[in-house]
DRENZATOR-874730 format. One record per residue: x negated, y negated, z negated of N, C-alpha, C, CB in turn. Coordinates in steps of 0.1 Angstrom, whole numbers, plus 5000, padded with zeros to 4 digits. Glycine has a CB too. Layout:
BEGIN
XYZXYZXYZXYZ;...
! end
This chain:
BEGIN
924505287558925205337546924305447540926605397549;924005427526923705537521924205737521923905477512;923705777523924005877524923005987511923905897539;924106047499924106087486923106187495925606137477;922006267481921106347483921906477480920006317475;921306597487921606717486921106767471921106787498;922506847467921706917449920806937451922207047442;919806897444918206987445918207107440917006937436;917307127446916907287449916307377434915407287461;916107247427915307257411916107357406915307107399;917407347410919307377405919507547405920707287420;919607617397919807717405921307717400918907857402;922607787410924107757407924407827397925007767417;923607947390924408027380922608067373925708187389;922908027361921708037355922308097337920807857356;922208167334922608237322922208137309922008387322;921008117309920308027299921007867294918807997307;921907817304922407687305924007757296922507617325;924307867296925107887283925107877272925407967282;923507887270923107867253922507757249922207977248;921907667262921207537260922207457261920107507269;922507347255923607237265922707147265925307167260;921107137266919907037273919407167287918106987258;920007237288919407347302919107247313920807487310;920007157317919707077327918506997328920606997329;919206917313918406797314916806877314918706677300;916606987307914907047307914707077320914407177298;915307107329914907127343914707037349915707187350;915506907347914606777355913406697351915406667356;913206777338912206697331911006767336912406697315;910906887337910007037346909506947360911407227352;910706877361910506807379909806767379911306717386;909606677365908706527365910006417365907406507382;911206447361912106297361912106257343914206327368;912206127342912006127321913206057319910406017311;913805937327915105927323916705947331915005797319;917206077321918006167326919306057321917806357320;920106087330921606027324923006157326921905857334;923306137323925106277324925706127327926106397303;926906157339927806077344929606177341927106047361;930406087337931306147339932606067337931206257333;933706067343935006007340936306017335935405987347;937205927329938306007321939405957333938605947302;940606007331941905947337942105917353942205817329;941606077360941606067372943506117376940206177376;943906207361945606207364946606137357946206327363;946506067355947505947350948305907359946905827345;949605847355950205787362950105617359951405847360;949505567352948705437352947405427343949605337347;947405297346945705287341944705257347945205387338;943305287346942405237351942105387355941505137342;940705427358940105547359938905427351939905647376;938105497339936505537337935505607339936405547330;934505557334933205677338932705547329932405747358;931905687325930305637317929705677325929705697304;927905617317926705687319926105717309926005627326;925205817300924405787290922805837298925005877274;921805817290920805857286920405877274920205797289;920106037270920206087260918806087253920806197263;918206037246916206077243916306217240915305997225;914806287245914506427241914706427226913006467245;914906517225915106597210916306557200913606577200;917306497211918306477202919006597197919306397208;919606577189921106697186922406677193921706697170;922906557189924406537185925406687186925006407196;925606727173925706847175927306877179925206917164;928106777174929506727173929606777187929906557170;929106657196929406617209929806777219927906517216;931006757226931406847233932206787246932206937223;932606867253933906837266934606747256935106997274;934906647259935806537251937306617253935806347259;937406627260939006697259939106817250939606747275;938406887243938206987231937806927220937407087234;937606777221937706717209939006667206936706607207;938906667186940106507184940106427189940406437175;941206327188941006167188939606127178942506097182;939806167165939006147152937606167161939306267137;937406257160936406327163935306237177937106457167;936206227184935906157199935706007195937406157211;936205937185936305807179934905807173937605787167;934505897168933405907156932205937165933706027143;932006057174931106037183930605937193931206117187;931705847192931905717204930005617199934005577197;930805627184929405517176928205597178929605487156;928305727174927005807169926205807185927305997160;927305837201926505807210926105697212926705837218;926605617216925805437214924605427203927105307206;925005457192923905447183922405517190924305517170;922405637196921605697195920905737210922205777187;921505667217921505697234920505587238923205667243;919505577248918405507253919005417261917505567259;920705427267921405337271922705377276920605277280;923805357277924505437279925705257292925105537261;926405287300927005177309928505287307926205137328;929705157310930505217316931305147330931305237306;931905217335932505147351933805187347931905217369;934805047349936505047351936905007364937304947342;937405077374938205087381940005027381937905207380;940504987381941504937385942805037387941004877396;944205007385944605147392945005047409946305247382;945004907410945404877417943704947429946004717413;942904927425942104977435942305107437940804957433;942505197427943105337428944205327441943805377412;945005287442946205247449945705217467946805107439;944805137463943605077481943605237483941304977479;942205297474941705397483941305507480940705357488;942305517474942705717465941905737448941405887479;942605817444941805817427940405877434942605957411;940005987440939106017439937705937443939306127443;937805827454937205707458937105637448937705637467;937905577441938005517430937405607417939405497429;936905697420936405787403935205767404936605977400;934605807421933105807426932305637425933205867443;933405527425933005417423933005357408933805347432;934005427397933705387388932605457377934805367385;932305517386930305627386929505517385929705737404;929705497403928405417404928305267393928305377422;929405197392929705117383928905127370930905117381;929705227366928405307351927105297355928405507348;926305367361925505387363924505287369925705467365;925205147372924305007375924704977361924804887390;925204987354925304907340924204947331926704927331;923405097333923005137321921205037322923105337320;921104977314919704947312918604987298919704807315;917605077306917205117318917605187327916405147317;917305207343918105257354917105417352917905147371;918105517352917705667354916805657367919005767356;916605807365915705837374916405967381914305877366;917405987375917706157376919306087371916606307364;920406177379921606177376922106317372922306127387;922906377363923406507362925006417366922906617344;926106487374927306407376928306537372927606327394;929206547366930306597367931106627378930806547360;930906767383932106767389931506827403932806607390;931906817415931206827431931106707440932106907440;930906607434930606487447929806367439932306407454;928806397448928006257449928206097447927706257460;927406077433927605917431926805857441927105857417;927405767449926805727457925705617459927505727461;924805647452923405547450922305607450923305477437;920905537456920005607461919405707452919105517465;919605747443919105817426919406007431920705727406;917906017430917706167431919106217418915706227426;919906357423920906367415921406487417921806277415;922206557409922606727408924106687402921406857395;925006737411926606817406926806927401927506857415;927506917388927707047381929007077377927107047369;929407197382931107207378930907237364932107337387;932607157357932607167343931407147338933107287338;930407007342929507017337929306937323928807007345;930806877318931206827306931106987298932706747308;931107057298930807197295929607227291931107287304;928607237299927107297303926307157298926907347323;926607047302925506967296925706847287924806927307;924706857275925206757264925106587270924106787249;924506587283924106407284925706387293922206357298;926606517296927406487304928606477294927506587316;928606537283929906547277929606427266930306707270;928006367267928506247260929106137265927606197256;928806147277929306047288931106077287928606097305;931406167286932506207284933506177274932306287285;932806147267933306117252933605937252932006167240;932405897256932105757260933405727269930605747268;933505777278934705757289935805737285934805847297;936005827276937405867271937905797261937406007266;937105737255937405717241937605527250935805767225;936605497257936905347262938205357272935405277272;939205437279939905427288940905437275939705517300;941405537266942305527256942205377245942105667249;941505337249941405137239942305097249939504997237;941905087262942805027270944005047271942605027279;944205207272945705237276946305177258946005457282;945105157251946405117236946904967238945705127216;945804927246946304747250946904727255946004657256;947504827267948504807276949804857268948104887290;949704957258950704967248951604847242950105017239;950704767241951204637234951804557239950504577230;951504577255951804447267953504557269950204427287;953604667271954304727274954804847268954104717282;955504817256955504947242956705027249956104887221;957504997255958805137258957905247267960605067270;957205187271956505337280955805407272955505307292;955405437259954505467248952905517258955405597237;952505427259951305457265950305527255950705327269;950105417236949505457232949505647226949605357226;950505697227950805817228950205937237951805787231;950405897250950505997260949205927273952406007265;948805827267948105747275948105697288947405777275;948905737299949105737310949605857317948105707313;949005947314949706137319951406127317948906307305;951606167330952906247332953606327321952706327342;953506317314954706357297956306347301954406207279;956906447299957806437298958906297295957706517290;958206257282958706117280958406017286958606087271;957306027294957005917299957605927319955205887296;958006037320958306027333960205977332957806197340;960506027318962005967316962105857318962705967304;961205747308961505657308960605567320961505647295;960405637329959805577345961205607349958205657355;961905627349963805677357964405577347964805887353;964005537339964905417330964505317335964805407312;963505297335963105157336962305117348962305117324;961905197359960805177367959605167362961005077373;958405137376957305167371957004967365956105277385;955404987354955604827350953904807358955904797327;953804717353952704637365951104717365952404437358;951004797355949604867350950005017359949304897328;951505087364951405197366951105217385952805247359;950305297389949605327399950905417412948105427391;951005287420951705287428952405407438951305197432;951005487442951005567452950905737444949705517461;951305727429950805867424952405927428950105877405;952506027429953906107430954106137414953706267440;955606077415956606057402956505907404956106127385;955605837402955805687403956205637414954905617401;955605677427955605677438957605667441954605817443;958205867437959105857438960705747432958805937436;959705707420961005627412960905487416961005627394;959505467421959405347428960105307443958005327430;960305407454961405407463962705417456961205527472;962605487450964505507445965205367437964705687430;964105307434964705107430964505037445963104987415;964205097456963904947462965204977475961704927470;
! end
């Protein structure tokens, strides 16, 4: 079995400069000698149904995209509109869907780290260098660095981010359609108020993730 590489050492954990750069990373791997950098990252690790995503992008030197931020401090609009401008402009960008039924097998967070690696066999050309969101290792042989909040600190991560987000909310609007009393397209999956009511009205429906607590609970209290 593979066993993920330790953060490199390239990394320092608190670097002041990576506040004002959001390329700080990616110029540190490039210092390394790595040229194609990718940001990894996933949406809808708390939902009560759904899939979990992750992207991957590869960003070319000297981009801007000045928009692009933590997708969750964007609009919808906004997140919609950067969706094209990253595709357009990205050297390749993959995404990985996860399942909630696989969510369900072998925990969201197994399931987040796989719909990584997913991304990141899709993107062609294959990186050289990973920046991942978060503290845990995608698990593929690819020299690679964890960054907390690093949908924050780095622009190849929060494109990924955007990417993620904006493909997991198409779905949750499909599943809207298969199943409109739960208002998915709304609240997308997350535990809302309204959507935890109407999981006590109606039970959970075939997309909602079996083992999460609230579903979990209303799913014993029917059987």
């Amino acid at each position: 079995m593979f066993t993920p590489p330790e953060n490199l050492s390239l990394f320092p954990e608190s670097v002041s400069s990576s506040v004002c750069d959001p390329f700080f990373y990616e110029g540190l791997a490039r210092k390394a000698g790595y040229g194609l950098i990718a940001g990894v990252d996933e949406a809808g690790r708390g939902p009560l149904a759904g899939p979990v995503v992750a992207a991957a992008v590869i960003l070319p030197q000297g981009i801007e995209l000045a928009g692009v931020r933590d997708s969750k401090r964007m609009t919808a609009k906004a997140r919609e509109e950067a969706f094209v401008d990253i595709n357009r402009q990205a050297l390749g960008s993959g995404i990985g869907v996860v399942s909630h039924r696989h969510i369900d097998k072998f925990n969201i967070l197994r399931a987040s780290l796989e719909a990584m690696r997913r991304a990141v066999l899709a993107l062609d050309p294959q990186p050289e260098f990973l920046l991942v969101d978060g503290i845990n290792n995608v698990h593929l042989p690819i020299p690679q660095r964890c960054l907390k909040k690093g949908d924050q600190i780095s622009k190849s991560i929060s494109a990924a981010s955007v990417l993620a987000k904006v493909y997991r909310d198409r779905i949750m609007n499909s599943y809207h359609e298969r199943y409109p009393v739960y208002g998915f397209a709304k609240h997308k999956g997350y535990g809302t108020q309204r959507h935890l009511e109407t999981l006590k009205k109606y039970g959970p429906c075939p997309v909602h993730r079996l083992t999460f607590k609230g579903v979990l609970r209303v799913d014993k209290g029917k059987t």
